[in-house]
C-alpha positions in Angstrom: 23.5 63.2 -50.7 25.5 63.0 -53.9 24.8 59.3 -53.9 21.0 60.4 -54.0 21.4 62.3 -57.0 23.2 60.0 -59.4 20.9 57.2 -58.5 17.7 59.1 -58.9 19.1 60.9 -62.2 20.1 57.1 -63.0 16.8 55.7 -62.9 14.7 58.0 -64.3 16.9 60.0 -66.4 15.3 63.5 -65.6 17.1 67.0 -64.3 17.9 66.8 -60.3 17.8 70.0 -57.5 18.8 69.3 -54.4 18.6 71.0 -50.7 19.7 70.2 -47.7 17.9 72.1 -44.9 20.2 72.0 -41.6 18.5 72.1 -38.1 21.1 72.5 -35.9 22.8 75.0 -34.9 26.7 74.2 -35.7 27.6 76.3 -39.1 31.1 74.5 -39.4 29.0 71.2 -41.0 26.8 73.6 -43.4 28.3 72.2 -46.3 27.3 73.1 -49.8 29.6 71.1 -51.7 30.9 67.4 -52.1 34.0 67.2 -53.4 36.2 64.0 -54.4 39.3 63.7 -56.1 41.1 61.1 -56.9 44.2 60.3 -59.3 43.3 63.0 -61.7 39.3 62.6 -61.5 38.0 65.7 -59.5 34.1 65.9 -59.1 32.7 68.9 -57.5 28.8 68.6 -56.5 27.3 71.7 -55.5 23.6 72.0 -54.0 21.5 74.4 -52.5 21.3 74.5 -48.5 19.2 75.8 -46.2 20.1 76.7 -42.5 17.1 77.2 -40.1 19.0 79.2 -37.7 19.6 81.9 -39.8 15.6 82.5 -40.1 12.9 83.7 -37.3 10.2 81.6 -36.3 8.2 84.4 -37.3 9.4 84.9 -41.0 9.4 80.9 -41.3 5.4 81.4 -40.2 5.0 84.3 -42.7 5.5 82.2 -46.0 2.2 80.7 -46.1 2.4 77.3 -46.5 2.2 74.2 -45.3 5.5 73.4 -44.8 6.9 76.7 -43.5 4.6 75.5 -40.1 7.2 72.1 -39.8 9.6 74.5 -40.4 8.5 76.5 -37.7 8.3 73.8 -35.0 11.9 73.0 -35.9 12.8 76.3 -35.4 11.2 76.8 -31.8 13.3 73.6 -31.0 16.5 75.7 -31.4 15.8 78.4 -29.0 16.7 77.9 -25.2 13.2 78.1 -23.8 12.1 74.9 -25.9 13.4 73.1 -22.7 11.4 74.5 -20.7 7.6 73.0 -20.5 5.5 76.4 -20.1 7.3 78.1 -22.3 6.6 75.4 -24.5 3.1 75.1 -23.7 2.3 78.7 -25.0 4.8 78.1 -28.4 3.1 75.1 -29.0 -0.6 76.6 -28.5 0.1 79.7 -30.3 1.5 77.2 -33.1 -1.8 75.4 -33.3 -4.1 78.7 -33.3 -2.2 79.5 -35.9 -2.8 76.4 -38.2 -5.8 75.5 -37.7 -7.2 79.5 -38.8 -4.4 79.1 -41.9 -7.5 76.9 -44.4 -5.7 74.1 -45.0 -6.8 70.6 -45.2 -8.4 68.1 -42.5 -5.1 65.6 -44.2 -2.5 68.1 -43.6 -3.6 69.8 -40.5 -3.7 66.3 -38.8 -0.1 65.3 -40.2 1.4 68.9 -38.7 -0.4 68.8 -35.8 1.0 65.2 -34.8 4.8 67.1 -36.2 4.2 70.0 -33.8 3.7 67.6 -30.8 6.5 65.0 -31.4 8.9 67.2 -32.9 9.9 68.5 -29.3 7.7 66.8 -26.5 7.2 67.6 -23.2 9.1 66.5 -20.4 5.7 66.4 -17.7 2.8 64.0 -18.9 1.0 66.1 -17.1 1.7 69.1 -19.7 1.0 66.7 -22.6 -2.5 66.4 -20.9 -3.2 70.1 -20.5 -2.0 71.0 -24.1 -4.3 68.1 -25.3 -7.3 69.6 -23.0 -6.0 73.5 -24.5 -6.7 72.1 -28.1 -9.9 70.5 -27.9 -11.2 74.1 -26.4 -9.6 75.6 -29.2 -11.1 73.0 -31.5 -14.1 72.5 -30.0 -13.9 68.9 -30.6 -13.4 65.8 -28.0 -11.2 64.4 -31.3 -7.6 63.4 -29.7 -6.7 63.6 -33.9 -3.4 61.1 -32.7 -2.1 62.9 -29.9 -2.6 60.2 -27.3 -0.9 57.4 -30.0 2.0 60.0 -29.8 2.5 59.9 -26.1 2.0 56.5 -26.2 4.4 55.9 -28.2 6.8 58.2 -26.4 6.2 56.3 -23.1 6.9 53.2 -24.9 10.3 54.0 -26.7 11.7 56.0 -23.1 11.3 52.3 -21.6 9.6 53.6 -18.9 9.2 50.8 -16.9 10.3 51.3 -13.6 8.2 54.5 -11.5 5.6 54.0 -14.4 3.2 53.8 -11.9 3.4 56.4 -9.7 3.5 58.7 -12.7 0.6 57.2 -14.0 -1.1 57.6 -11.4 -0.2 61.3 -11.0 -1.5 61.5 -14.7 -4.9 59.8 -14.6 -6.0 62.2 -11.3 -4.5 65.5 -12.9 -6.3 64.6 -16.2 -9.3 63.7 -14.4 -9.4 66.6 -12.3 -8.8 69.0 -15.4 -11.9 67.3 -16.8 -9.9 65.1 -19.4 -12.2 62.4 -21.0 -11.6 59.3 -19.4 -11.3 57.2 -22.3 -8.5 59.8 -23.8 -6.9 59.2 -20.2 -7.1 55.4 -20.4 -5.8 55.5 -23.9 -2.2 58.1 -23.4 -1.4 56.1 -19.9 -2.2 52.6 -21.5 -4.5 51.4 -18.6 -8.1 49.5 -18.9 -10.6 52.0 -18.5 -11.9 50.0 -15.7 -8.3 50.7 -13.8 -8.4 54.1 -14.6 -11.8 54.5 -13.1 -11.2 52.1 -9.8 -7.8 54.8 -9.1 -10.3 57.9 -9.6 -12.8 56.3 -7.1 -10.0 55.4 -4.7 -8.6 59.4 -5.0 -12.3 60.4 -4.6 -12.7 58.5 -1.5 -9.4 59.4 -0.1 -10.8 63.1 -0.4 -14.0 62.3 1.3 -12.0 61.0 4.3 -9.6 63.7 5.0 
């Protein structure tokens, strides 16, 4: 962090603050101090710091900006139900209602909406698909506004490969039977639409037959 400041101050030769905001939960490395000495040269950097544990979710929410509602997701990450997926679920929702009545921007509404739901994801896809189904009746719009790019990506980097398929699978009828748009289906399990529509018909015949 020190090395931040001198080169900054370095290059353009203006005053420096400094935070560090800590989002864990371990107080013994809250530092707010470098120090170095050495052979009779002592320097002694002090910054501000900022823990997030030491704030509510709730107070985090109540200072009205834009970045008190990152702050906020971080925060619900810390607590012990953030493992779980329906408790999850509702934080996340309740998150959402809140920011899209706050008045800000299309920009920054889209940039914390994609924070809120890759900060701390889900550990069902099938959850993913009902929060993203919960939004747009909240929104009132069939806009997935990056949500489906976030799974995606999320699949991707797990490296997923092997069982892909049977989850998938589980997925694209859940989705469809939730009323899910196919495309957005198509598009968070990476399939041709053609694929996903050839498993629904197979499910639907299935379910004619039994």
């Amino acid at each position: 962090m020190f090395q931040y400041y001198y080169r900054i101050l370095d290059r353009y030769n203006k005053p420096v603050t400094a935070m560090a905001i800590y989002t864990d939960t371990n107080r013994s490395y809250h530092a707010k101090a470098y120090h170095n000495d050495f052979m009779g040269t002592e320097l002694i950097y002090r910054f501000q710091s900022f823990s997030l544990i030491d704030y509510s979710a709730e107070e985090l929410r109540a200072s009205g900006n834009s970045f008190g509602f990152a702050l906020e997701a971080a925060r619900n990450a810390l607590d012990p139900g953030s493992k779980n997926d329906e408790q999850l679920l509702v934080s996340k929702l309740d998150m959402m209602r809140h920011l899209l009545s706050s008045g800000l921007g299309k920009v920054k509404i889209r940039r914390l909406y994609n924070f809120i739901t890759t900060y701390v994801s889900f550990q069902n896809l099938e959850n993913k698909l009902k929060f993203e189904q919960e939004v747009r009746k909240i929104t009132k719009s069939r806009e997935a506004m990056g949500l489906e790019e976030a799974i995606l990506k999320e699949v991707r980097e797990q490296g997923m490969e092997k069982g892909i398929d049977q989850e998938k699978h589980q997925a694209i009828i859940r989705g469809y039977q939730n009323g899910v748009d196919l495309e957005l289906i198509a598009k968070i399990v990476d399939l041709p639409l053609e694929q996903v529509e050839r498993i629904i018909a197979s499910h639907t015949e299935e379910d004619a037959t039994n």
